[in-house]
C-alpha positions in Angstrom: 81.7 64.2 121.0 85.2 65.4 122.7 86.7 68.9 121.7 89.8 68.2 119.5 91.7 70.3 122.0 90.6 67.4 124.5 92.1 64.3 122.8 95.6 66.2 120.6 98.5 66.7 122.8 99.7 69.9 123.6 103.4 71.1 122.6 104.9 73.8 124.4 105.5 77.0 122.4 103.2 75.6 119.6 101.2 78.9 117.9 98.4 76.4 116.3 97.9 73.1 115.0 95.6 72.2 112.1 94.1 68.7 110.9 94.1 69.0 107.4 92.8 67.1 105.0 95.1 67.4 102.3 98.6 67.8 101.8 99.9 71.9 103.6 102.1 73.7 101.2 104.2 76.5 101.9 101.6 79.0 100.7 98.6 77.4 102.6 100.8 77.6 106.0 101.8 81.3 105.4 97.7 81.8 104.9 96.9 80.0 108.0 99.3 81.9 109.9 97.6 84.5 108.8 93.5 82.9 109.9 94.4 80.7 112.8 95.1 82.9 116.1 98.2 82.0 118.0 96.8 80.8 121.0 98.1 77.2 120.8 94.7 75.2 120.0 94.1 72.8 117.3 91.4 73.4 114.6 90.1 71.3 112.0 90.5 72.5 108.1 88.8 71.0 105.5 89.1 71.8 101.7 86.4 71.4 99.4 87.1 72.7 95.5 85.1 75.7 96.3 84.3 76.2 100.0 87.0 75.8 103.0 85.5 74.9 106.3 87.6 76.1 109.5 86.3 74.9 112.8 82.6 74.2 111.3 82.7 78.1 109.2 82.4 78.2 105.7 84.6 80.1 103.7 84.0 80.4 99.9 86.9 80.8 97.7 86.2 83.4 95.3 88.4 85.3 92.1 89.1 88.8 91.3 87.2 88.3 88.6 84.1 87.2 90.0 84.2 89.4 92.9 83.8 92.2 89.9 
């Protein structure tokens, strides 16, 4: 299988770039600016109701609440 970073074009002065699969709002972009490193590579993101998945890494969404 190719790397992503292999087959995406490269833009000059682009910080990331994300294949999502669902629509990016304002709020997800500020938290991926956050995640992502600014090293202008593409990464996969894939949301799940519970569990996002960044470049093949689990992250589990969790609540104040339940982290109480």
């Amino acid at each position: 299988m190719k790397d992503l970073n292999d087959i995406l074009p490269k833009i000059p002065g682009m910080r990331w770039g994300a294949l999502i699969n669902s629509a990016p709002t304002s709020a997800k972009l500020k938290q991926l600016n956050k995640l992502l490193p600014h090293d202008g590579k593409w990464h996969t993101v894939l949301e799940s109701p519970g569990v996002v998945d960044v470049d093949g890494v689990s992250i589990r969404r969790k609540t104040r609440q339940s982290m109480t």
